[in-house]
N, C-alpha and C positions, 0 to 999 in steps of 0.2 A: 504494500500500500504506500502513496506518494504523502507526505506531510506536507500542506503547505503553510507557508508560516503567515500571521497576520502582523507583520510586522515585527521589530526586537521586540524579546519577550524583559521587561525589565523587572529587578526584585524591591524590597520596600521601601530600599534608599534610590532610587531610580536608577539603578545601574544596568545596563544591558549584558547578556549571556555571548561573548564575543568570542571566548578563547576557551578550550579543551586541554588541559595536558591527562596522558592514560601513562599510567604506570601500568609496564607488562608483566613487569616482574619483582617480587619481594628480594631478591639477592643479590648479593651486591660480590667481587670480591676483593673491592678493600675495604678498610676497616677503620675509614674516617674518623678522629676522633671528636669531630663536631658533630657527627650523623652517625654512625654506628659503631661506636668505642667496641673492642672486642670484649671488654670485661662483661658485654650486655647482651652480643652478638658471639658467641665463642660457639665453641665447634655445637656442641651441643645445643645450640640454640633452633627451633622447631620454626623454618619456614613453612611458607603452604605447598599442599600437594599440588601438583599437577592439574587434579582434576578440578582444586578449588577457585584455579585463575582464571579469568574469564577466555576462553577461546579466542582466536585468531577472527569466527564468523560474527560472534557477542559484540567485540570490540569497533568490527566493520559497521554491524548495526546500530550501536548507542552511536559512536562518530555522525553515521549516515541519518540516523532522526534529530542528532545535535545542531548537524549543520542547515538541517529542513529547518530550525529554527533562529537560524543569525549566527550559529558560532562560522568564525572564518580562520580559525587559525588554531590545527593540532598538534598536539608537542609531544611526542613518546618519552616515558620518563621509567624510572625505574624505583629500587635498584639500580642496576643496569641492565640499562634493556638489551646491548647487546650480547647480552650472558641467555636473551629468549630463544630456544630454539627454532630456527623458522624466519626470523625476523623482518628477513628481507619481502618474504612472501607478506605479512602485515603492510608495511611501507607499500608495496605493490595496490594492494586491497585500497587503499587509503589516498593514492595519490590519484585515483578512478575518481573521488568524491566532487561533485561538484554543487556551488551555492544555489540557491534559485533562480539567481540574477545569469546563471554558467558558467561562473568565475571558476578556477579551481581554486581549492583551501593551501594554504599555507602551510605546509607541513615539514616539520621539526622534528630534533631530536636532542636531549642532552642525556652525555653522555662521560666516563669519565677518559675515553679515548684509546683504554687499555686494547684493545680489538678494532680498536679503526683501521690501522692499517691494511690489513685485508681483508678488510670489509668494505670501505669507501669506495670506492668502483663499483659494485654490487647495488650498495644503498641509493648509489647517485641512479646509476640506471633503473632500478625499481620507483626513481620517483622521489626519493629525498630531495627536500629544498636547501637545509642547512643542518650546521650541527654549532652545539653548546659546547664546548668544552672544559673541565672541571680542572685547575690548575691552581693550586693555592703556592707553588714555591716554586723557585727555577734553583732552591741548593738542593740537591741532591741528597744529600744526610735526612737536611732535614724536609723536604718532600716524604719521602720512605717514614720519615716519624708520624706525619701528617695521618701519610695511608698506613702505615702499621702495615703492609706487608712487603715491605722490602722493595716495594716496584719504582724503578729506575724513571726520574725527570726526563732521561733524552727517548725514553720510548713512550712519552707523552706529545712530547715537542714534536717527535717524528710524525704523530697522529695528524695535531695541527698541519704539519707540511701537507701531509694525503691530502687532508680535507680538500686544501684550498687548491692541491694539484686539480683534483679529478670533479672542482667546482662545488661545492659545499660550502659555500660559503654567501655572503662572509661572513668566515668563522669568528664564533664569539667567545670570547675565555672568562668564567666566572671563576674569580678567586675571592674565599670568604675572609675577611682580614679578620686576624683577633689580636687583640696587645697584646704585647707580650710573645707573639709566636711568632707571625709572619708578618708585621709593621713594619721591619724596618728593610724590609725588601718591594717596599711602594715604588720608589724611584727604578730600581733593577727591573723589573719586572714593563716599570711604563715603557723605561728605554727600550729593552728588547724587543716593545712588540710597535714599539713607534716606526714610521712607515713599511709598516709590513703589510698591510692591507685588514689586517685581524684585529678585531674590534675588544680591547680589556674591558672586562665589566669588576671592580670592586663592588663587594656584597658587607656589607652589615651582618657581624658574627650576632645569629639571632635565636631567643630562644624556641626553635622547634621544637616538640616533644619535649618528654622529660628524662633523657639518657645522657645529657652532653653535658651536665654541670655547669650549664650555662648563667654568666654571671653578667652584671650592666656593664661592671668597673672592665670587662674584659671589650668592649666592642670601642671601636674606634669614629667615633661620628663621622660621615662622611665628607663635611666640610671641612674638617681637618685635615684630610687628603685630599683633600681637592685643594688646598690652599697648600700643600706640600709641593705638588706638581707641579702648581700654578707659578712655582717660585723657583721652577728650574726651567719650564720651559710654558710660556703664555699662553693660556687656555682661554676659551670663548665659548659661553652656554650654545646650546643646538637646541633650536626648539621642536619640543617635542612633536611626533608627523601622524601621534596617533593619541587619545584619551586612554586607552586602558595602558600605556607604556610606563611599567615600573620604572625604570632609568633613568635619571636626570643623563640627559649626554652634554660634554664638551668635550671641543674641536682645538688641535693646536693650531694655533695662529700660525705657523710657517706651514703648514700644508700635511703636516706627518701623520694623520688622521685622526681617531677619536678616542677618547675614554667612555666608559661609563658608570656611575655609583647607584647602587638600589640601598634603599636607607632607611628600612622598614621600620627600624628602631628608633631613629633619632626624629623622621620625616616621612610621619606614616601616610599612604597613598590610599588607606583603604576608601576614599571619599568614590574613586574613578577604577575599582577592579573590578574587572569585567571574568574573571577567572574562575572556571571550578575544575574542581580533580577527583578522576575515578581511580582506585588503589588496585592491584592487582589482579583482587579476587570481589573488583565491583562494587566498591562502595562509593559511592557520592559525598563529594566534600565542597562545602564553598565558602569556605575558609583553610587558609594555608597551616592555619592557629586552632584548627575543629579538635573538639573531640570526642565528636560523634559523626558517622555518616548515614545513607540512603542507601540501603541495600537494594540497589541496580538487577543484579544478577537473580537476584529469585525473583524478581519478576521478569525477566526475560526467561529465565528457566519455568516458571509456572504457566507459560503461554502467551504472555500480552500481547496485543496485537501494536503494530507499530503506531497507531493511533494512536492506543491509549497509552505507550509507551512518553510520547509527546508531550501528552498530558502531566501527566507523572512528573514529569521533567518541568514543565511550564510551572506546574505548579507550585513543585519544591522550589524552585528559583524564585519565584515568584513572595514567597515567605522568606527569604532570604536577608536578614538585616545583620550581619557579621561587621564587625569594626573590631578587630584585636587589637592589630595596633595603634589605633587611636586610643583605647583603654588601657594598655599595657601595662605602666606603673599601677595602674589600680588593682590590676589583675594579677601580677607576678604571684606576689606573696601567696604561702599555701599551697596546697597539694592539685590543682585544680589540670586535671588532665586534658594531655593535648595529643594528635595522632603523631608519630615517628617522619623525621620526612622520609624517612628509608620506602615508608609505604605509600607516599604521595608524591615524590621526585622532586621537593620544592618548589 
């Protein structure tokens, strides 16, 4: 059945349903200490079966009644998605999708690059538009301390190069800054990727879930990097080209392209997020900050038909009044639980 949509569907703070990210998979294999510390994630730790994640056809379907409704733009997320077997065959499935208007969707991937290399040729002809890349250190040491399993900065860096070889781009590099660990690799890090074509994005070390020990005193406001860089080499705001765009972006003034800061801590966006996220094994989130979701999957598994499927959707969105980080100081304190991003890909 064809949905068609009566316009954006908006929730209670008017915001419109623009962007999808699907996490395919719960597993990751590093061991972030901002996202999945092994103390919490260790070997014995009980991911989901096989049979609990939503299928490769589930996924074509929620995407395909999502975008019958205004979403333009899907992100595959993880874990790591490309740890999903098949992966490329999904991207395929996905890059078929088209708006009502016959646009094709935007389709993403972040990723932490471990598997790019011979994958990116693959993903680009199945249909991948670009990729994220997960980069918080160019040391070496201390990268592998970052990931906790030993995996080498220059076979991250090499990912980057594929990407942009075989068109994937332009790639984007998020690295989440915390004091104290990787601050004082802001300028290294601008420079290497200044005129390369590959877009830095600094992220605000932020409390997702509650595995990471995460502390205020520990996050780096992003205007304090931003006036870091600003003081080695001239920066100039970029206005933003779209409303739901987390990013503040600036431009070096001599031409060597751009930065970006998301600042969800200091400089919360929730006013203009157009975003929701399905986990794994199908749960609906529309909050980055939830900690509860809409179990998707049993109803696509108990029969719904895509209509009502629509509905469903329209309507949870549609009650939708989330603002975390607008509330954040008031909310920290306490035990007040929040989903992992391991199981929503950030």
């Amino acid at each position: 059945m064809t949905v068609s949509p009566a316009g954006d569907i908006t929730d209670a703070r008017g915001r419109p349903l623009h962007d999808l990210r699907i996490s395919v998979t719960d597993r990751c294999n590093f061991r972030c200490v901002y996202c999945m510390p092994k103390e919490i994630f260790g070997r014995d730790f009980a991911f989901r079966e096989r049979s609990e994640l939503l299928s490769f056809e589930e996924i074509e379907r929620l995407a395909r009644v999502s975008v019958s409704l205004g979403v333009t733009k899907l992100r595959l997320t993880g874990g790591e998605p490309l740890l999903r077997r098949g992966i490329t065959e999904l991207v395929q499935k996905l890059a078929q999708l088209r708006t009502p208007e016959g646009a094709p969707v935007d389709l993403a991937m972040t990723t932490n690059g471990s598997a790019l290399p011979k994958m990116a040729q693959s993903l680009k002809d199945a249909g991948l538009n670009r990729v994220t890349i997960s980069l918080d250190s160019l040391d070496d040491a201390k990268f592998k301390a970052i990931n906790d399993v030993n995996f080498p900065v220059s076979r991250v860096l090499e990912a980057i190069e594929v990407a942009q070889e075989v068109g994937l781009g332009p790639v984007k590099i998020n690295t989440v800054v915390k004091r104290g660990v990787n601050d004082d690799e802001i300028l290294t890090l601008a420079e290497h990727f200044r005129g390369t074509g590959t877009i830095l994005r600094f992220i605000e070390y932020m409390d997702v879930g509650t595995t990471n020990g995460w502390k205020l005193d520990e996050v780096l406001p992003s205007a304090e990097l931003v006036s870091m860089i600003n003081e080695r080499w001239d920066l100039e705001p970029v206005t933003k080209t779209e409303p739901g765009e987390t990013a503040n972006r600036w431009r070096y003034v001599d031409g060597a392209g751009e930065i970006g800061v998301i600042s969800s801590v200091t400089n919360a966006f929730c006013g203009n997020c157009s975003r929701a996220r399905v986990s794994a094994e199908g749960q609906l989130y529309t909050c980055l900050f939830a900690g509860s979701g809409y179990d998707l999957r049993k109803l696509m598994r108990d029969g719904i038909s895509d209509e009502d499927l629509a509905k469903a959707l329209t309507g949870h969105w549609r009650k939708r009044d989330d603002n975390y980080s607008e509330l954040r100081a008031a909310l920290t304190p306490g035990n007040r639980k929040r989903i992992e991003m391991s199981y929503i890909g950030g």
